[in-house]
C-alpha positions as CSV (number, residue, x, y, z in Angstrom):
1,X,-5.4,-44.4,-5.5
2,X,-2.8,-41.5,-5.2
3,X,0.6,-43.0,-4.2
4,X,2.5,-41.4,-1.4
5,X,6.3,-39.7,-2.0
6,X,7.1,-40.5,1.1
7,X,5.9,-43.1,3.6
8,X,5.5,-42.3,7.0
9,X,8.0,-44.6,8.9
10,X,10.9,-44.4,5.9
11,X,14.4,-43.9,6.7
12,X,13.5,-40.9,3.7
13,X,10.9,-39.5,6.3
14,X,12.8,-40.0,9.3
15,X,16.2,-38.2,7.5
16,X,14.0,-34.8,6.7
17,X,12.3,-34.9,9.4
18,X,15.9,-34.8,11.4
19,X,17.1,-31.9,8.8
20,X,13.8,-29.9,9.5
21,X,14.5,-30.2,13.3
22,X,17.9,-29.2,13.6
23,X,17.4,-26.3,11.1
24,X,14.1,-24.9,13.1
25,X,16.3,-25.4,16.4
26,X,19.1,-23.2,14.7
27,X,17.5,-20.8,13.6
28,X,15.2,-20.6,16.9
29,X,18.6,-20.8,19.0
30,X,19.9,-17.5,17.1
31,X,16.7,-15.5,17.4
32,X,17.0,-16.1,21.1
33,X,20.3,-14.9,21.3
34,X,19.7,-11.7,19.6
35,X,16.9,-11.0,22.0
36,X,19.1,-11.7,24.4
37,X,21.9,-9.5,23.4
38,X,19.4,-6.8,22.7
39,X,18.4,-6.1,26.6
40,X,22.1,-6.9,27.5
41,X,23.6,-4.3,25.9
42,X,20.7,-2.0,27.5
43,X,21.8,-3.8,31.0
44,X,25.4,-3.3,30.6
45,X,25.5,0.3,29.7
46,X,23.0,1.1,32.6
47,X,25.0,-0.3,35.1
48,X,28.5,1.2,33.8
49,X,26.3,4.3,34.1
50,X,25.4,3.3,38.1
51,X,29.2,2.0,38.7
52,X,30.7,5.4,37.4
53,X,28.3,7.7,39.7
54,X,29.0,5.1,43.2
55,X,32.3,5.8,42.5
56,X,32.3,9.4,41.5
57,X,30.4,9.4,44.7
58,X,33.0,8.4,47.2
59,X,32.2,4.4,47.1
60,X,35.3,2.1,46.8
61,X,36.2,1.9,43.4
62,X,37.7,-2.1,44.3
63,X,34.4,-2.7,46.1
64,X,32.3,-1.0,42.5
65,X,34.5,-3.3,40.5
66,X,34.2,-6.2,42.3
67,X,30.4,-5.7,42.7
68,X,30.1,-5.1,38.6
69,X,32.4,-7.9,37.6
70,X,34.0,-5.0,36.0
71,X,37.5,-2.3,35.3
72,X,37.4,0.8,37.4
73,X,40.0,3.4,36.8
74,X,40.2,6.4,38.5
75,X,41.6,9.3,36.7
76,X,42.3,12.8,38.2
77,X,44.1,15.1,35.6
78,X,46.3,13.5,32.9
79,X,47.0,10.4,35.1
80,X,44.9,7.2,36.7
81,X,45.4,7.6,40.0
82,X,43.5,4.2,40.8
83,X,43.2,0.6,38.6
84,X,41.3,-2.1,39.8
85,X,40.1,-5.1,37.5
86,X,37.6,-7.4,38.3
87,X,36.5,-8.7,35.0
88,X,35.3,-12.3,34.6
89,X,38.1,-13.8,32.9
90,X,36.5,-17.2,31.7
91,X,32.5,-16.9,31.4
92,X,30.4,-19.7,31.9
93,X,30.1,-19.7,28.1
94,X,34.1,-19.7,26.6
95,X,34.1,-23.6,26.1
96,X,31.4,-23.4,23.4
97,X,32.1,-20.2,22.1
98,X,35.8,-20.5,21.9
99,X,36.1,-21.9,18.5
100,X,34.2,-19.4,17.0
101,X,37.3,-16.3,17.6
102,X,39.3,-18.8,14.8
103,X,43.2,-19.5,15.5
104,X,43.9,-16.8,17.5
105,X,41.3,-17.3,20.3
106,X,39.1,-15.2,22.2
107,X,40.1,-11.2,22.6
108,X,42.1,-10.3,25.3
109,X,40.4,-6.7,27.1
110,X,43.5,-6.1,28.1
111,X,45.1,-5.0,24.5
112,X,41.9,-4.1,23.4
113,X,41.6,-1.6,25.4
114,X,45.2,-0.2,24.8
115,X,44.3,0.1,21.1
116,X,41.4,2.3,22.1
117,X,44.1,4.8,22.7
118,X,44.5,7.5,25.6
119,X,41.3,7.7,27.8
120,X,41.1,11.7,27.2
121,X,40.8,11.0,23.9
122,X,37.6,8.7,24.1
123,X,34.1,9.9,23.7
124,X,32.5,8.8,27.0
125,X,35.4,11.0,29.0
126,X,35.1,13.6,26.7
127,X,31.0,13.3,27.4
128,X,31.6,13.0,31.0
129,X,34.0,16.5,31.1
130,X,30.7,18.4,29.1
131,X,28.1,16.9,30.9
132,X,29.2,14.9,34.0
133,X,28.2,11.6,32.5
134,X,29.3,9.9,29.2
135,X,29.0,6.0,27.9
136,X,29.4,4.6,25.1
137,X,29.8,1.0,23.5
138,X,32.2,0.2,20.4
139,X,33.1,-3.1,19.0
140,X,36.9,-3.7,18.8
141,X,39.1,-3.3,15.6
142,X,38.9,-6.7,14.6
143,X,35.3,-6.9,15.8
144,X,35.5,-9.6,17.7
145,X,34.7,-7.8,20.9
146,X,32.2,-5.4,22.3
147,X,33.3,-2.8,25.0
148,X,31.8,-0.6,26.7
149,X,32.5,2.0,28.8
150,X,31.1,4.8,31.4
151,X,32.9,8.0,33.0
């Protein structure tokens, strides 16, 4: 008679069996997320794209902003002539996610975006001035945040 390694209603059994689940549940939870964050980066980039023609259109750029959940300047020339932020600043998601950004926390979009430099200098504006539109997506310098923009 062949002798089982282990029984069925062991604390042995019971402990892999635990492991195997949280493991598969893991590794299921991530390949989720990345399809996730596949079509959102498609999403996002579409609607900067729709946000940056309402407004070059004559729609309200508070109105856009608000609308988008998003930052609307306005720039005519060298200067931005109108700033209006509606960013989410706490999504649904910052209690669980917040200890993954380590000791310094989650990335503020704010000084992010100042170390992205002058906006005549960036490649969606510089896009936009050749062919009317321009977007682009870049992660910050520390990587800890994705931005994207539309002109």
């Amino acid at each position: 008679m062949a002798r089982r390694l282990i029984r069925a209603r062991s604390l042995r059994w019971r402990a892999l069996l635990s492991l195997a689940t949280v493991v598969v549940l893991a590794v299921g939870w991530v390949w989720l997320a990345g399809i996730y964050e596949a079509g959102r980066l498609h999403r996002v980039t579409a609607s900067l794209g729709t946000a940056a023609a309402q407004v070059a259109n004559g729609t309200d750029p508070d109105e856009v902003a608000r609308q988008m959940q998003a930052w609307v300047r306005v720039v005519e020339g060298d200067r931005v002539v109108v700033s209006t932020d509606h960013t989410v600043d706490r999504p649904w998601h910052q209690p669980v996610s917040e200890p993954f950004f380590g000791p310094g926390g989650r990335p503020d979009a704010a000084t992010v975006d100042a170390g992205l430099g002058a906006l005549e200098t960036r490649s969606e504006v510089r896009q936009a001035l050749r062919d009317g539109h321009g977007a682009h997506c870049r992660a910050s310098a520390d990587g800890m945040m994705l931005v994207c923009a539309a002109a």
